[in-house]
C-alpha positions in Angstrom: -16.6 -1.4 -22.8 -15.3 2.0 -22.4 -11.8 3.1 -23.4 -11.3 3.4 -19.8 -11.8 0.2 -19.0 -10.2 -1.4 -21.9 -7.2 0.2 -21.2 -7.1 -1.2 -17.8 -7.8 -4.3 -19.3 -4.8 -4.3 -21.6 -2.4 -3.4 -18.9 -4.5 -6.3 -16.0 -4.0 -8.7 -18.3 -1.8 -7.9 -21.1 -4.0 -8.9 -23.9 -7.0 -7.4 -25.7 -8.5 -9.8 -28.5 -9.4 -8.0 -32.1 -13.0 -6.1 -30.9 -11.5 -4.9 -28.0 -8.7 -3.3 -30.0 -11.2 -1.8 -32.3 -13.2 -0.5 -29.4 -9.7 1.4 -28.4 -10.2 3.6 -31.5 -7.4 6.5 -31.0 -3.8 5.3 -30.6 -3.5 5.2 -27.1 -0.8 7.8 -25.1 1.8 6.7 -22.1 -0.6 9.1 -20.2 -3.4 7.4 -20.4 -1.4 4.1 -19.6 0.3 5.9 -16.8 -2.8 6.8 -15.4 -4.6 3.9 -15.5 -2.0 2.1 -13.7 -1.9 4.8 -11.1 -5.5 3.6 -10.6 -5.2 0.7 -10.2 -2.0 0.8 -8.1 -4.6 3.0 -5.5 -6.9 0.5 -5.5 -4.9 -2.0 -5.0 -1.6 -1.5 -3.6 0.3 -3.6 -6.2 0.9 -4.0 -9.6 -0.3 -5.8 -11.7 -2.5 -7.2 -9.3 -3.2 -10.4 -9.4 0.7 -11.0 -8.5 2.9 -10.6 -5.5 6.9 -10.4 -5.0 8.2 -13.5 -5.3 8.4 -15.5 -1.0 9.8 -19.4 -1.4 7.2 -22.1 -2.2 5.3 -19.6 -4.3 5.6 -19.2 -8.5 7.5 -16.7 -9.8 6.2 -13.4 -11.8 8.4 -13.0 -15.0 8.3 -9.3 -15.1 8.2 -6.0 -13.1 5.7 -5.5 -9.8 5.1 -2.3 -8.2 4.7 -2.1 -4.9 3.1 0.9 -3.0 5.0 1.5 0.0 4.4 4.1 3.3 4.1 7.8 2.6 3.2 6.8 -0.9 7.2 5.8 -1.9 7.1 2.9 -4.6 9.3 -0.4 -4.9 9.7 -1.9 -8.3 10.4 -5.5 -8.0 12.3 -7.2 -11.0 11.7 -10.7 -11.3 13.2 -12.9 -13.9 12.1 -16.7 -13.7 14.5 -20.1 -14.6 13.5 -22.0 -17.2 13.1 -24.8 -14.8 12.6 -25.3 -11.1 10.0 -22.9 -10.3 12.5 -20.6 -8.3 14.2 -17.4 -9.5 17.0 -16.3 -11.6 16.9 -12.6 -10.8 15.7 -11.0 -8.1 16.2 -6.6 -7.7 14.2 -3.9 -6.2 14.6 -0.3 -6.5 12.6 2.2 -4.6 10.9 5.7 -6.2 9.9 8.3 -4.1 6.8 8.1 -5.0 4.2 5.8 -7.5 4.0 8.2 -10.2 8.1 8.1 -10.6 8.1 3.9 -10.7 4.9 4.2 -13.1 6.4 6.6 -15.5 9.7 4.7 -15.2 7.7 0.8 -16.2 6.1 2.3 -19.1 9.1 3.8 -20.4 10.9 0.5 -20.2 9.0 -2.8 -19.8 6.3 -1.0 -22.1 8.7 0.8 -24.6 7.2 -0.9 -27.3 3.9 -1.2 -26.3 1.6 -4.1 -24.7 0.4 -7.5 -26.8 1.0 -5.6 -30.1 -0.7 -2.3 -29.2 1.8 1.0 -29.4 1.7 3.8 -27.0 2.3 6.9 -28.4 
C-alpha cells in the first residue's frame, strides 16, 4: 500500500495492524492527516464515512462526524453514546465556515494524541 492510502486507512478505520505501521515509515504530520480527511470528506460528504448523525431507531457514533454542508460550510456533530439503551447521552453541533476549519479543528482535538497508537507530529 502507499503512504497515501494507509493514511486514509488509519483515519477510515482507526486502526493499522504492525506491517501497515511499518509501511508508514516517516512519523506522519497533522498535514498529511488533514489532507487526507479533506479527501475523503470531498468524496464523500461526511466523515468518517461509513457513519451518519445520530436519527431515532438508528445506533449511535461515539465520536465526532463532519458534515459538509452548502457553500462548502462544515457541521461537526458530537456524539457521546449511553452505556446502555442504544440512544444518546450527548448530542452538539457546531458549524465552520468551511471543511478545512472543522478538519484542522478534529485533529487538533479528537486526534491530539494521535490515532490507535500512531503520533502526528
Amino acid at each position: 500500500m502507499s503512504r497515501s492510502e494507509l493514511l486514509r486507512k488509519l483515519v477510515s478505520t482507526f486502526h493499522l495492524n504492525v506491517a501497515d505501521r511499518r509501511g508508514l515509515g516517516s512519523p506522519v504530520t497533522r498535514h498529511e492527516i488533514t489532507e487526507t480527511i479533506l479527501g475523503i470528506l470531498a468524496e464523500e460528504r461526511f466523515y468518517p464515512p461509513h457513519v451518519r448523525p445520530w436519527t431515532p431507531g438508528t445506533g449511535v457514533y461515539d465520536g465526532t462526524i463532519l458534515e459538509v454542508l452548502l457553500d462548502d460550510r462544515c457541521r461537526a456533530h458530537r456524539q457521546v453514546a449511553m452505556a446502555y439503551g442504544g440512544v444518546p447521552e450527548s448530542l452538539t453541533a457546531k458549524d465552520f465556515a468551511d471543511s478545512r476549519a472543522a478538519v484542522v479543528h478534529l485533529v487538533s482535538t479528537d486526534f491530539e494524541r494521535g490515532v490507535d497508537g500512531v503520533p502526528f507530529e
